[in-house]
C-alpha positions as CSV (number, residue, x, y, z in Angstrom):
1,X,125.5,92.5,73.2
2,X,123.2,90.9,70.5
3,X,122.3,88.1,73.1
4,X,122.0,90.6,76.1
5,X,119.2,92.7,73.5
6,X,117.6,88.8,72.6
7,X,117.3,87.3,76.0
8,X,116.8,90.3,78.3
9,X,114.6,92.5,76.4
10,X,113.5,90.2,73.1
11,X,112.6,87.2,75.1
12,X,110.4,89.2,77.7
13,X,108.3,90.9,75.2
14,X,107.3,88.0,72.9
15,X,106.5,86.3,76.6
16,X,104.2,89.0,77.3
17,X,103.3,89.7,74.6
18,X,100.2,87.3,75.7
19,X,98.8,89.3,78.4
20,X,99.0,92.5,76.0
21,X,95.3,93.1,76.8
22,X,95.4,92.8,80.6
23,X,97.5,96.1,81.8
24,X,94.7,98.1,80.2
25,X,92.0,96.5,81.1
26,X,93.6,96.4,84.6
27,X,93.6,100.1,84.9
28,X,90.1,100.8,83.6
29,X,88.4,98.8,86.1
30,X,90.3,99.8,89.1
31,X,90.3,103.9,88.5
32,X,86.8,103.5,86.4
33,X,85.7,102.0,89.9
34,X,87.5,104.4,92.3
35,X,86.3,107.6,90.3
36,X,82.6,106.4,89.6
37,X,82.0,105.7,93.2
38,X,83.5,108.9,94.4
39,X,81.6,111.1,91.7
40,X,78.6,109.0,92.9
41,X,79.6,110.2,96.8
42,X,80.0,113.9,95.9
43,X,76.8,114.2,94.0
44,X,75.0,112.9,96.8
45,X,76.8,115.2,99.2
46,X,76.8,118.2,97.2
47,X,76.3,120.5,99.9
48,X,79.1,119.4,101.7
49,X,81.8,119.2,98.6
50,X,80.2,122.5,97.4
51,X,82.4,124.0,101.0
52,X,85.1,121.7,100.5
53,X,85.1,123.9,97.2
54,X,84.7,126.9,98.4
55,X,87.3,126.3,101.6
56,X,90.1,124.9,98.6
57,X,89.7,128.2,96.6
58,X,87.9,127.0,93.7
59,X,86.2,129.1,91.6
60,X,82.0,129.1,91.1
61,X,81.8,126.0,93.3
62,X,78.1,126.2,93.2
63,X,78.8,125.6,89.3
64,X,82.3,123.3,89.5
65,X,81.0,121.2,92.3
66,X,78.4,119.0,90.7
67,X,80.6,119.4,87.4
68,X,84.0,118.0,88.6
69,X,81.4,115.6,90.1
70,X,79.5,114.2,87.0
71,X,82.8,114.4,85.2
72,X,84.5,112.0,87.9
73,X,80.9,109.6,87.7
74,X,80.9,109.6,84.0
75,X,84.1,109.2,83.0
76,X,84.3,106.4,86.1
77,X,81.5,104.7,84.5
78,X,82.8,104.8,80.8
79,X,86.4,103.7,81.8
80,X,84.4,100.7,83.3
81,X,82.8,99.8,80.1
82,X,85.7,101.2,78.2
83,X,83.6,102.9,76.2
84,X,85.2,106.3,74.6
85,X,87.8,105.7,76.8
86,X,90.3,108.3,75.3
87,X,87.7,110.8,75.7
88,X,86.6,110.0,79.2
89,X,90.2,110.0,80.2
90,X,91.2,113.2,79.2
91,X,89.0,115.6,81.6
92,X,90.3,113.0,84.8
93,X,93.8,114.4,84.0
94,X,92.3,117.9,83.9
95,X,90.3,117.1,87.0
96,X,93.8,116.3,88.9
97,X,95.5,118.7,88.0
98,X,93.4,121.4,89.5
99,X,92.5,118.7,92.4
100,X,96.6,119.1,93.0
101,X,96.8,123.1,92.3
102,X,93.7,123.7,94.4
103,X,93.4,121.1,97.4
104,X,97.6,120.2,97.6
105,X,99.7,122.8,96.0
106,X,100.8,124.4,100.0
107,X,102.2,120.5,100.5
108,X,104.4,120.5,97.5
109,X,108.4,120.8,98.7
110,X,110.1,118.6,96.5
111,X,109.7,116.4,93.6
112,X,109.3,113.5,95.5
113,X,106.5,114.8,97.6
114,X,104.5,115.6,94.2
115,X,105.1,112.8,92.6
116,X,103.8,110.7,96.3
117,X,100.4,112.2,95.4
118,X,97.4,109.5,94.7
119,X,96.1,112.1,92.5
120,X,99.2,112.0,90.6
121,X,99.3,108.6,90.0
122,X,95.5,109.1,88.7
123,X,96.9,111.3,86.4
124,X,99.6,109.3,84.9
125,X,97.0,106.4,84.3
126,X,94.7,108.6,82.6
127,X,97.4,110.2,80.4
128,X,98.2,106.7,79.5
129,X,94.7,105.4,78.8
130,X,93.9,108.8,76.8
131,X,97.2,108.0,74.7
132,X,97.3,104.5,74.2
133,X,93.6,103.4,74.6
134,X,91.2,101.1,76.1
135,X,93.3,98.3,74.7
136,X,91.2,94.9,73.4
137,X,89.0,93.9,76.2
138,X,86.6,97.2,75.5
139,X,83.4,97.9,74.0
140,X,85.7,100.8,71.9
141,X,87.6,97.9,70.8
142,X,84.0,95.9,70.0
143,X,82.5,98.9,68.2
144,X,85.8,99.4,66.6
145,X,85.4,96.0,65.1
146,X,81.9,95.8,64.4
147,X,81.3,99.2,62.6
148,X,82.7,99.8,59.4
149,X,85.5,102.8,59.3
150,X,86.6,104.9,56.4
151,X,88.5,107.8,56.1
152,X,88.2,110.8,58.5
153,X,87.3,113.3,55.7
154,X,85.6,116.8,56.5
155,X,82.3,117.1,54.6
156,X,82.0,119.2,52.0
């Protein structure tokens, strides 16, 4: 069993170990691209998405139209840069989940159809890039370096 663990899960890891930067780095740019391009695309046919809106149920689209918008170019943009990635992340999974309740919930049947979803798939990347970061190739990593961190104390 001890050569099973060493070869087949051991050996792999130190391998890749290598390319530990490249899987999030990976991810940034290609949904950082996608999403800051199609933000870009709704915000310059807000009257148009502001129906597509309206037609999927959501609330205030006159209000959640260019928001979900902006939200989708700006965390697009800052996943490109990796630049407070965790932070930019986060409202993307919010963003599909509602994109799923609001514009796909009537196609859900099963599991399988759910989980078929782009937007789902979306979701899991951003979950993963909230949780586990922009990884090294990043300007959080860079600032992370450059500026000197203490203690995340409350003032007094």
């Amino acid at each position: 069993m001890r050569t099973i663990v060493e070869w087949l899960i051991d050996m792999p890891e130190r391998l890749s170990s290598v390319f530990h930067w490249l899987p999030p780095l990976f991810a940034r740019l290609v949904v950082g691209w996608v999403f800051m391009w199609t933000g870009w695309a709704k915000l310059n046919n807000l009257p148009q998405m502001i129906q597509n809106f309206t037609e999927w149920g959501i609330p205030y689209p006159e209000i959640m139209t260019p928001f979900v918008s902006g939200v989708e170019f700006i965390g697009g943009l800052l996943l490109l840069l990796g630049l407070f990635t965790r932070l930019a992340a986060t409202p993307l999974v919010i963003v599909m989940v509602v994109a799923i309740i609001s514009a796909k919930l009537d196609q859900i049947d099963s599991l399988e159809t759910l989980l078929g979803f782009e937007e789902v798939a979306y979701m899991a990347l951003f979950g993963w890039l909230a949780v586990a970061g922009p990884g090294a190739v990043s300007l959080d990593a860079l600032l992370q370096r450059r500026v000197p961190r203490g203690k995340l104390v409350p003032h007094a």
